[in-house]
C-alpha positions as CSV (number, residue, x, y, z in Angstrom):
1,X,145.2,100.0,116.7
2,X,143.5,100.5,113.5
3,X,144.3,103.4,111.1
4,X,142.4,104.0,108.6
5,X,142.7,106.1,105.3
6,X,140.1,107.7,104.0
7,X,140.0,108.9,100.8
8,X,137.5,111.3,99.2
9,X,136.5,111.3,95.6
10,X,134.8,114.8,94.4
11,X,133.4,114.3,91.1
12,X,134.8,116.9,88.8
13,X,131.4,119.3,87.9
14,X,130.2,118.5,84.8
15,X,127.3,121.1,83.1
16,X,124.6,119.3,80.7
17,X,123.1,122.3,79.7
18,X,123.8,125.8,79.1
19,X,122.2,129.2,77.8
20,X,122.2,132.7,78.4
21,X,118.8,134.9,79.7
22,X,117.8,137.9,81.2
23,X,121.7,139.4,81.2
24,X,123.2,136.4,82.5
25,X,124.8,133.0,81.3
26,X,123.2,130.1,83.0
27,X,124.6,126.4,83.0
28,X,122.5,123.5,84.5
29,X,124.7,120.5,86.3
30,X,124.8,116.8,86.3
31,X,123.2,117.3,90.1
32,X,120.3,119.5,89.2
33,X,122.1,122.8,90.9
34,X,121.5,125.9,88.4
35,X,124.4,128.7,88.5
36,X,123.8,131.9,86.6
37,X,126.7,134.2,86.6
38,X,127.1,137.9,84.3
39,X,128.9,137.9,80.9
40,X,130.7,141.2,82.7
41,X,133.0,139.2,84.6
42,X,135.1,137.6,81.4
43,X,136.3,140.4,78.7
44,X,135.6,138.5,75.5
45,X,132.0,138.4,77.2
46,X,131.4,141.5,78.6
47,X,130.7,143.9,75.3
48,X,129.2,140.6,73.0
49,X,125.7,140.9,71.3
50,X,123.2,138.7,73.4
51,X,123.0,136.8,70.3
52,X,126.4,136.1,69.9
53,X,126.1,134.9,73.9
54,X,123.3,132.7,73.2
55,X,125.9,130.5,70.6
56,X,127.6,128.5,73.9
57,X,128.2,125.3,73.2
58,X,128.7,122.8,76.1
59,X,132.6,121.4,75.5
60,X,134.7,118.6,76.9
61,X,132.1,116.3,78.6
62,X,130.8,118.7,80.1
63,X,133.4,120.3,81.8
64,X,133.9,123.3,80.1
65,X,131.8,126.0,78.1
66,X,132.4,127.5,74.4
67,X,131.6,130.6,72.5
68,X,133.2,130.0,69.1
69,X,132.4,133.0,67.4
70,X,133.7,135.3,70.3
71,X,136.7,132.7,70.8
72,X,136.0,132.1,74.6
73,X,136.8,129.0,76.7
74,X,135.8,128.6,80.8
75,X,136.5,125.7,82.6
76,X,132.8,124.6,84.5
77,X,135.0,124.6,87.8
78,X,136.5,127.8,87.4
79,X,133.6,129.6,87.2
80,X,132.0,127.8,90.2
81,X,135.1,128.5,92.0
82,X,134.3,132.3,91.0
83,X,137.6,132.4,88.8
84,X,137.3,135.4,86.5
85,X,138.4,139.0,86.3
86,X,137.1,141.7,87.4
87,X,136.7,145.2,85.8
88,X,136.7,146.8,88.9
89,X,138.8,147.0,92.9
């Protein structure tokens, strides 16, 4: 009998590029996918000029975003994993 185990490696998401347009804060990943999600979902984002959005910065190898003027950090993985509150039920 053989038994075999199999192990998977996920690469941890990693963004090379990020901006915000047209209401919404865009990252680009390693693979090509584009994800586009609304400032509205993070409170330090939600009320912040769109210049002041516009300033993130692309942190930690990639693995995390950065607004230093409005003092925000998110985790590339959280928000693909739709982590963030919610203003409303």
């Amino acid at each position: 009998m053989n038994i075999s185990n199999r192990h998977t490696v996920v690469a941890t998401p990693r963004a090379v590029r990020a901006w915000y347009a047209d209401g919404f804060i865009w990252i680009e990943l390693e693979d090509g996918r584009r994800v586009g999600f609304p400032p509205a979902k993070f409170p330090r984002l939600q009320n912040a000029d769109p210049a002041d959005l516009a300033g993130v910065r692309i942190e930690a190898r990639g693995k995390a975003l950065r607004w230093e003027k409005l003092d925000e950090d998110l985790s590339v993985e959280g928000i693909l994993a739709g982590r963030w509150w919610t203003s409303g039920p």
